[in-house]
N, C-alpha and C positions, 0 to 999 in steps of 0.2 A: 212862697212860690219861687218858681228858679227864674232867673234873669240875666241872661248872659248876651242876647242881639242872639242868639242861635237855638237852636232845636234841642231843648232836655236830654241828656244822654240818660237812659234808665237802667240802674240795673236791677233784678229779678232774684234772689235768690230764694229757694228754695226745691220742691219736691218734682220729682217726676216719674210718672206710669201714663200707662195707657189705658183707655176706657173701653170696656166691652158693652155697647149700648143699646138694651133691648129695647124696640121701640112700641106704642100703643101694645103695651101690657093690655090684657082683658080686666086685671085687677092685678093689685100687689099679690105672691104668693103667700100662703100657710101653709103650716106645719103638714107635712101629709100631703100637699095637694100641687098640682102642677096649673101655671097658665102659660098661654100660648102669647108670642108676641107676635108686633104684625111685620117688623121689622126689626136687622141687626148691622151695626156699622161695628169696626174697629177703629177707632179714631184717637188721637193725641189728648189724652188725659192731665189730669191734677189743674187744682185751680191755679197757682203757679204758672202752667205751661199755658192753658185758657189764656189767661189775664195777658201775658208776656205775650201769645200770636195774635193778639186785641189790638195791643198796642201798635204790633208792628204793621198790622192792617192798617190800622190809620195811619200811619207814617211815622208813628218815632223810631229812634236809633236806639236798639234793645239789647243790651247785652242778658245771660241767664248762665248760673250756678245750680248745680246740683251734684244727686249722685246717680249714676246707672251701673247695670250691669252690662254683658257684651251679649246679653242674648237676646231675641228675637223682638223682644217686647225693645229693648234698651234700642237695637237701632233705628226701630221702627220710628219712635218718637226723635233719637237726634236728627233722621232725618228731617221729622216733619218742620224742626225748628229749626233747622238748613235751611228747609224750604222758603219758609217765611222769612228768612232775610236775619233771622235773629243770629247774633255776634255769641258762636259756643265753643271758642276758642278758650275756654280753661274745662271744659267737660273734657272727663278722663273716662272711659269705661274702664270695668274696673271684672273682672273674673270671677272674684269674688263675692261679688253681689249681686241679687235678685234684682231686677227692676217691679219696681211697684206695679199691681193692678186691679181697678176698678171696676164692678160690675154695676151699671146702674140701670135699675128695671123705671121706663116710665107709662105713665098711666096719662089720660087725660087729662088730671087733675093733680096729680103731682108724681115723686118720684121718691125712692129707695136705693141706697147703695150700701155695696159692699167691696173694702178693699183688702187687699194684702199688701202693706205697707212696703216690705221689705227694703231697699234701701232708701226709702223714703226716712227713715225711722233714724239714720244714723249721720248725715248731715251733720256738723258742726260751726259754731259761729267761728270758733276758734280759725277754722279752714277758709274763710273769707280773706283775704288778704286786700291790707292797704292800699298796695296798687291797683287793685279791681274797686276802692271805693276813688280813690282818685282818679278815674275816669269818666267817672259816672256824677251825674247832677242828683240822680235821684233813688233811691231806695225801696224799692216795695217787698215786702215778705206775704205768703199767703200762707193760710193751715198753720196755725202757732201751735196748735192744739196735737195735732199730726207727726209734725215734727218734732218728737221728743229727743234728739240730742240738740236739736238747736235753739229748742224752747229755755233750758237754763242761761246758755248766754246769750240770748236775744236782746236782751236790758243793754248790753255791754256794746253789742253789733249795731244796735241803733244809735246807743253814745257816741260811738266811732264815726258812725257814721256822719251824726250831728255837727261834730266837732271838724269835721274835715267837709264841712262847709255843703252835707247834701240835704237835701230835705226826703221826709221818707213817709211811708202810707204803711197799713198792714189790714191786712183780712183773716181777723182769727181764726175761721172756719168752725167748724162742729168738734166739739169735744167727744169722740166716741167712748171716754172713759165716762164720759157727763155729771165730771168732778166740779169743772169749771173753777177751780181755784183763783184764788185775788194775787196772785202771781203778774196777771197783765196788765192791774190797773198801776202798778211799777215801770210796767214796759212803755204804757203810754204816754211820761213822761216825758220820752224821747221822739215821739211817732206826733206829724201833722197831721196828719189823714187816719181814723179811724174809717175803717167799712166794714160793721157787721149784718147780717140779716136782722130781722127780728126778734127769730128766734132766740139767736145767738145773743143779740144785746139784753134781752130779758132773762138769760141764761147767769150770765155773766154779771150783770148789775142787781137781780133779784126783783128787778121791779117789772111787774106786769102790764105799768101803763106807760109808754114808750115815752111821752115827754118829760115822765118821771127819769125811766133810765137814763135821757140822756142830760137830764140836767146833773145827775149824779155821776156825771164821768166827767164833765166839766174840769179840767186844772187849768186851765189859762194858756192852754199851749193846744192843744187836740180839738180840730175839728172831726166831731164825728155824725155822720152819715148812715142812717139805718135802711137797709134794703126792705121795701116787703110786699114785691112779686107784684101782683096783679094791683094790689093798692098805691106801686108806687115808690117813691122812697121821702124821708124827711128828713129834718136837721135843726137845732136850735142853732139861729144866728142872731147873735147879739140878742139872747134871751127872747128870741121870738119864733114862734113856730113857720119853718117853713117846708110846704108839701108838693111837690110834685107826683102826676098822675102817671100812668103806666101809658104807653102807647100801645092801640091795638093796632093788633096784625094777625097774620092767618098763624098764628103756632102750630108749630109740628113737634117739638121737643125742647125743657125748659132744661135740661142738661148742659151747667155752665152759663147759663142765663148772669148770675152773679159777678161772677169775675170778666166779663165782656161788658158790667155795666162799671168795675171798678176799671176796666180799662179806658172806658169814655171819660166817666166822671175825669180821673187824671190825666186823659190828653187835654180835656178842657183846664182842668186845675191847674195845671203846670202853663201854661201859656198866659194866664192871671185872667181869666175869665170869672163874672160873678159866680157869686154859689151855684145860687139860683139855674144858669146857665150851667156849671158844669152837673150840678142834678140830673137837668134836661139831658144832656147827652151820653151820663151816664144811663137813663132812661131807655133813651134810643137805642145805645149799644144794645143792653140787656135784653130790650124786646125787639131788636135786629137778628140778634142771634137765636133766636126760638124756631127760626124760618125753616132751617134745616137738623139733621139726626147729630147729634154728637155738640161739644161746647163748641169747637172749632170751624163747623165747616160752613156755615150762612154769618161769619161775624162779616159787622158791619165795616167800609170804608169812611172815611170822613168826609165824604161826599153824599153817602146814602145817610146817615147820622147827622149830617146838615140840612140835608131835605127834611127829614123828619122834626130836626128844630125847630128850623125856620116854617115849620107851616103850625106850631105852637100860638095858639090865641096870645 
């Protein structure tokens, strides 16, 4: 955990698009058939950009990398992370490229997406530059999976990063190829902070009974932290199960739910709060941000994510 007497400087690299977000779907669609949603936001996309306006809700000092293009989608989002205070002073739009985007259909009960990656897809580690990790105390990547030019030297960008004294988290996200190759139990060498879903850690470790998965990722370096929604999240700490409950609240859209819980858990982690405790508030974020349509737009303050703590039996 970082410890400097000051405020974790973070930086964020990875993807950026915007999310098209259908809201109370009547059911996911099929082949052939059309449904009706009850509601539609355009709002700041990719779990990347989620996780990075998370953080900077609660108040950390957030710097973010990526790639955009100069068109509609592309300004939309640098605005949005204008807005929110995040430092995007090495963001280039770029003529040549698409800015990513997401459509995500949600349902009562869960949700469906679909992206078109496009510059999402071509990010490189190589393109991170020394002086942008020397700024920064801390490291998080989202979507390893997603990002395939970045996905090869990931290994190498968290070394870097290691080595120049930052500590660093990552969020594989979904494999839409759902190859799941052993490619990232290498990467996690260098990564303190695992945060996958369930899904995703059972995807990736083979095992179906989570305290199985995670004792199987275990190197002596990685803590990892499995999200899983309405149950919750858990963690082996010092070989002993630990679980955290989901907090309820009126949900209105679980879009981004994720990366706003990976944003709490790390405001709490980084300031060297117990697990236990940074669970909790990654908790809170996650089910803070359900309140309203899109990842971004109900995430929680660290004043509303402290009430919610603190009133924790």
């Amino acid at each position: 955990m970082t410890s400097h007497g000051r405020t974790p400087r973070i930086l964020i690299v990875g993807e950026i698009n915007v999310d098209f977000v259908f809201k109370g779907c009547h059911a996911l669609p099929m082949p052939g058939k059309e449904v009706l949603a009850e509601d539609f936001v355009m709002t700041p996309g990719s779990s990347s950009m989620i996780c990075a306006m998370g953080l900077a809700r609660l108040g950390n000092p957030v710097a973010f990398h990526g790639l955009l293009g100069v068109d509609a989608s592309g300004m939309f989002c640098l605005q949005a992370l204008r807005e929110a205070g995040i430092d995007v002073g090495t963001l280039r739009p770029d003529s040549s490229l698409r800015t990513g985007v997401t459509a995500s259909l949600s349902t009562p009960q869960d949700r469906a997406l679909v992206t078109f990656a496009g510059a999402i897809a071509q990010l490189r580690a190589q393109d991170i530059k020394d002086e942008w990790l020397a700024s920064a105390d801390h490291l998080h990547v989202s979507s390893y999976y997603l990002q395939k030019a970045l996905r090869p030297g990931c290994h190498e960008l968290f070394a870097r990063a290691a080595a120049a004294g930052l500590t660093t988290s990552l969020d594989p996200g979904f494999d839409p190829a759902q190859g799941w190759e052993g490619d990232l139990l290498e990467v996690l060498r260098h990564v303190d902070v695992f945060l996958p879903n369930e899904q995703e850690l059972q995807a990736i470790t083979g095992h179906d009974d989570v305290r199985q998965a995670l004792a199987s990722l275990q190197n002596g370096r990685t803590q990892t932290i499995v999200k899983r929604g309405r149950e919750g999240c858990g963690a082996l700490h010092q070989s002993q199960w630990l679980e955290v409950p989901a907090y309820a609240v009126d949900a209105i859209d679980s879009t981004g739910a994720g990366d706003s819980f990976d944003a709490g858990f790390l405001h709490a982690w980084l300031r060297g709060m117990p697990l236990a405790d940074g669970m909790r508030w990654g908790s809170a974020c996650g089910s803070l941000s359900t309140r309203g349509v899109g990842g971004t737009a109900s995430q929680a303050t660290a004043a509303e994510a402290l009430a919610l703590v603190a009133g924790t039996p």
